[in-house]
C-alpha positions as CSV (number, residue, x, y, z in Angstrom):
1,X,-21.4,-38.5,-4.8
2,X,-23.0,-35.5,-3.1
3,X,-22.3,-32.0,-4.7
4,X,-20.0,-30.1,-2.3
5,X,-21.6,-26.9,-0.6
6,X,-21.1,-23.3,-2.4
7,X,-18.9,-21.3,-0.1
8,X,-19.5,-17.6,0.4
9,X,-16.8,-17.1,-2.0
10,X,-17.8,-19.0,-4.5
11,X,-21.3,-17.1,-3.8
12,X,-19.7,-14.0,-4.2
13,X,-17.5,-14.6,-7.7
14,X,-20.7,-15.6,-9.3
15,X,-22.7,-12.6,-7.9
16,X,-20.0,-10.6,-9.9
17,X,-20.7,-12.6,-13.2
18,X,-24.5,-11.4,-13.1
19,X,-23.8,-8.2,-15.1
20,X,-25.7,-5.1,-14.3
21,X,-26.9,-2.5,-17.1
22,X,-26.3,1.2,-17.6
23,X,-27.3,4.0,-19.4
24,X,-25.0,7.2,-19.6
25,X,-26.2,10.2,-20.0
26,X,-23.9,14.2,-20.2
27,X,-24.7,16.2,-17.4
28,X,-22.5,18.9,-18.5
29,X,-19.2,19.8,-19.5
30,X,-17.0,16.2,-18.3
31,X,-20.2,15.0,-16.1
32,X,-21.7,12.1,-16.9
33,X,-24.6,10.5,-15.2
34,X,-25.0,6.9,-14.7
35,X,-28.3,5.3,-14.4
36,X,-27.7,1.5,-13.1
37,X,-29.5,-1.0,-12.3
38,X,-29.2,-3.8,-10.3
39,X,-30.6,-7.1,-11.2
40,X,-33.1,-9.0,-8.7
41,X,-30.7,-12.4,-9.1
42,X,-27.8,-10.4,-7.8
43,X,-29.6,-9.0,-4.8
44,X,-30.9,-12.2,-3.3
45,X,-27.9,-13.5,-3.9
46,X,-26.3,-10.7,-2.1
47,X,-28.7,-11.4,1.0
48,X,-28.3,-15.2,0.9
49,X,-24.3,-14.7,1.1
50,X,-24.7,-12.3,3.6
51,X,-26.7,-14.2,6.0
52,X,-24.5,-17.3,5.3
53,X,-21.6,-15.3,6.8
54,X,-23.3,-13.8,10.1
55,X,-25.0,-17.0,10.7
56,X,-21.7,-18.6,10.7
57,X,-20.1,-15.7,12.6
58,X,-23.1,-14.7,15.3
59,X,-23.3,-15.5,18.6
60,X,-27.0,-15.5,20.3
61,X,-27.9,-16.4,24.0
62,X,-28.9,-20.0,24.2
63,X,-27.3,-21.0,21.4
64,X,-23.7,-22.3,19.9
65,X,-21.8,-19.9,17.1
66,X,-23.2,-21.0,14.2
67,X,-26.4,-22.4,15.3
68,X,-28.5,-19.7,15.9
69,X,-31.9,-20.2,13.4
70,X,-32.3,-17.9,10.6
71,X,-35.2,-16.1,11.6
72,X,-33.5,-14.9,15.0
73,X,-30.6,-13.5,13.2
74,X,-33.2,-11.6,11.2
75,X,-35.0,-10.5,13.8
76,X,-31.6,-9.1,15.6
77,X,-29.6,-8.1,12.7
78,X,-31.9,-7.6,10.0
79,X,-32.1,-3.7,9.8
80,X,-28.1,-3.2,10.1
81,X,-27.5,-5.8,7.4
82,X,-29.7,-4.5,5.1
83,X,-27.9,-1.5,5.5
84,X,-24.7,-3.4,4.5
85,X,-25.8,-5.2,2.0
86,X,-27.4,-2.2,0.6
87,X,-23.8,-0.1,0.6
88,X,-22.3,-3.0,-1.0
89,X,-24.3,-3.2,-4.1
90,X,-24.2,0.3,-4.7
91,X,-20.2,0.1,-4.5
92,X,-19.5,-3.3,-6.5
93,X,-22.0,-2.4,-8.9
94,X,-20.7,1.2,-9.4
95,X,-17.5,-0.2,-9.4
96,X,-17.9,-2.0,-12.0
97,X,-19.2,0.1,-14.4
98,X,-16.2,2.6,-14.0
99,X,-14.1,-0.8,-15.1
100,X,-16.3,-1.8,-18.1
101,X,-17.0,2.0,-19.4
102,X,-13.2,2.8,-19.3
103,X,-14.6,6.2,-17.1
104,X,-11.6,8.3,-15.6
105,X,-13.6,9.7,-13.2
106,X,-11.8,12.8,-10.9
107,X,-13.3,13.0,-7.6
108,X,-16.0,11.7,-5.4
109,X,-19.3,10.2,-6.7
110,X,-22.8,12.1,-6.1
111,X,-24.9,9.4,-5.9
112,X,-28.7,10.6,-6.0
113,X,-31.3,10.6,-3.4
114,X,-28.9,8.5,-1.2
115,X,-31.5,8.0,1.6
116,X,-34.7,6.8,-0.8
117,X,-32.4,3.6,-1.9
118,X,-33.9,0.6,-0.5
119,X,-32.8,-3.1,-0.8
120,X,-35.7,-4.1,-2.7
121,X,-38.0,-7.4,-1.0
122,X,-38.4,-8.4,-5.2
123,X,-37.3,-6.5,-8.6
124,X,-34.5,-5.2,-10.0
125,X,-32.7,-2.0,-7.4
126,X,-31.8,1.1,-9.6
127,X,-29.9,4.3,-8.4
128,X,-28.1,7.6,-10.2
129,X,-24.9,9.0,-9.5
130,X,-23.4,12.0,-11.3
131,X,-19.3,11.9,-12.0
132,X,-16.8,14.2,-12.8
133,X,-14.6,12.6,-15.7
134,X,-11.4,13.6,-17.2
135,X,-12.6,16.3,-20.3
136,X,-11.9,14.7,-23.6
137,X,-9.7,16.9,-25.5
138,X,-9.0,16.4,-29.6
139,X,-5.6,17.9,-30.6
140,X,-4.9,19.2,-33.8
141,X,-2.8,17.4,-36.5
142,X,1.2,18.5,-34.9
143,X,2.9,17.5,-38.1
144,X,4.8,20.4,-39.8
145,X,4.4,22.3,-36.7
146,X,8.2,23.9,-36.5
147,X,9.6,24.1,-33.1
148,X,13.2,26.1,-32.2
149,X,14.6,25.6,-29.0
150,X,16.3,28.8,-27.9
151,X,20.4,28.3,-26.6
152,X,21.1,30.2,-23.1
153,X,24.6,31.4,-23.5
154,X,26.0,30.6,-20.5
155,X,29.4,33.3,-19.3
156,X,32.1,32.4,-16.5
157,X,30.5,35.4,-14.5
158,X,26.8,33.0,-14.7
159,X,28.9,30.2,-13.2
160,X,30.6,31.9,-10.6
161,X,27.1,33.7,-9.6
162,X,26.0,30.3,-9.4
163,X,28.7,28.4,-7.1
164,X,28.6,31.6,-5.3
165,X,25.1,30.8,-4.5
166,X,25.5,27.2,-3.7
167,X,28.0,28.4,-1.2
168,X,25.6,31.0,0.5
169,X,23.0,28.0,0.7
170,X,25.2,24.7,2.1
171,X,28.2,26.1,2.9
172,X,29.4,26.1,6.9
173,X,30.2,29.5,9.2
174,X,33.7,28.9,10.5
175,X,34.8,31.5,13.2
176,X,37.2,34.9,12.5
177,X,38.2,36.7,15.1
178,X,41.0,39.2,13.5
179,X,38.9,40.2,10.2
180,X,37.1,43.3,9.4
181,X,33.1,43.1,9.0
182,X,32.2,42.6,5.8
183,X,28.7,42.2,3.6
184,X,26.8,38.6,4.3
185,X,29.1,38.5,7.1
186,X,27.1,37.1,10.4
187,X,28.1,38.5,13.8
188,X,27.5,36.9,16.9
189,X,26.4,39.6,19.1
190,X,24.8,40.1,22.4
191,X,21.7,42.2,21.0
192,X,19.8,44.7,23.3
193,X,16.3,46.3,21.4
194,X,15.1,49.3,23.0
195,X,11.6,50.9,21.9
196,X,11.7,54.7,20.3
197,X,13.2,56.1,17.2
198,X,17.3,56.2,17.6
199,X,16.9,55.2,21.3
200,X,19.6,55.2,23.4
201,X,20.8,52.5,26.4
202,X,18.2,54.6,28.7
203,X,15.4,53.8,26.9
204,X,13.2,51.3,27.2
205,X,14.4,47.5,26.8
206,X,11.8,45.4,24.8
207,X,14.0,42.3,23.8
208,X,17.1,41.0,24.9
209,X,19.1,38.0,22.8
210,X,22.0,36.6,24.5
211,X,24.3,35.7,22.0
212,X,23.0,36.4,18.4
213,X,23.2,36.1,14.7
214,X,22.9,38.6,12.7
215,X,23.4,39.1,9.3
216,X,25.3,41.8,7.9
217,X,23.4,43.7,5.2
218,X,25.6,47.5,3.5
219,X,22.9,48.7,2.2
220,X,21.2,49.4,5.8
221,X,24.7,50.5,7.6
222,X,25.3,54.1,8.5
């Protein structure tokens, strides 16, 4: 019997098993900096699945999807999937390390000298990137440590201060029309603003707001 084909994502699962190396270095307080390395296997690899799938996918004049030779698709799409192939190395493979290290990492990557990395033609591909991690912190031995939790005597007057303020905040306005005016009282007035210190009706009108709420405030009322 004839060994079935390898399908891309077979292809791809055991590009994942081909395990790439680090070294990690401090690059200050909670940076780290990762050296990686790609190896060459896992590159070509890379390419040959790539290729698979836009040869499979592309659609060149002359020729049915799927048929188009190798060396046309190159030629046409070369450049962009290098480019591709090139952004997904450095993801997986950085990826990956994050996993295996265990790395809390907080924030963005700075990956280093982003435009010289190349998809190599042979060779291993190898790239820094600098990370912010979470600081490692080493607390002190706790035991013996006494802690007292302070009691808030609580009074009838703190409860009623309280409801009195969950009134003020969801209660509803309900209409009063034979009442006196009285603090945090709203009155729906039709309000005239004229400009000048203690102007009267002949000054000038700057605002007018037909009908209004205001609230009632004592300490401001003559």
């Amino acid at each position: 019997m004839a060994a079935e084909p390898t399908t891309p994502e077979q292809l791809e699962d055991e590009q994942k098993q081909i395990p790439v190396t680090v070294t990690i270095e401090d690059a200050g307080p909670a940076r780290k900096l990762l050296s990686i390395e790609i190896p060459e296997q896992r590159i070509k690899d890379k390419i040959e699945s790539s290729y698979d799938k836009l040869q499979n996918d592309a659609a060149l004049p002359g020729f049915r999807r799927g048929r188009a030779p190798r060396r046309l698709i190159e030629k046409r799409f070369g450049n962009d999937l290098k480019e591709d192939i090139r952004t997904q190395l450095l993801s997986e493979a950085y990826s990956e390390v994050v996993e295996e290290q265990k790395l809390e990492v907080i924030g963005e990557p700075d990956i280093k000298d982003m435009d010289d990395i190349t998809v190599p033609d042979s060779g291993p591909m190898s790239f820094k990137v600098e990370i912010e991690v979470s600081p490692e912190v080493t607390l002190p031995a706790l035991d013996g440590i006494a802690v007292k939790k302070p009691k808030m005597p609580v009074s009838d007057e703190d409860i009623d201060k309280e409801i009195d303020r969950f009134r003020e905040r969801y209660g509803s306005m309900s209409d009063v029309t034979d009442a006196t005016v009285e603090e945090k009282d709203f009155l729906l007035a039709d309000v005239h603003i004229y400009a000048g210190k203690e102007a009267g009706e002949s000054a000038e009108e700057i605002a007018h707001h037909p009908p209004a709420y205001i609230l009632v405030n004592c300490e401001h009322m003559d």
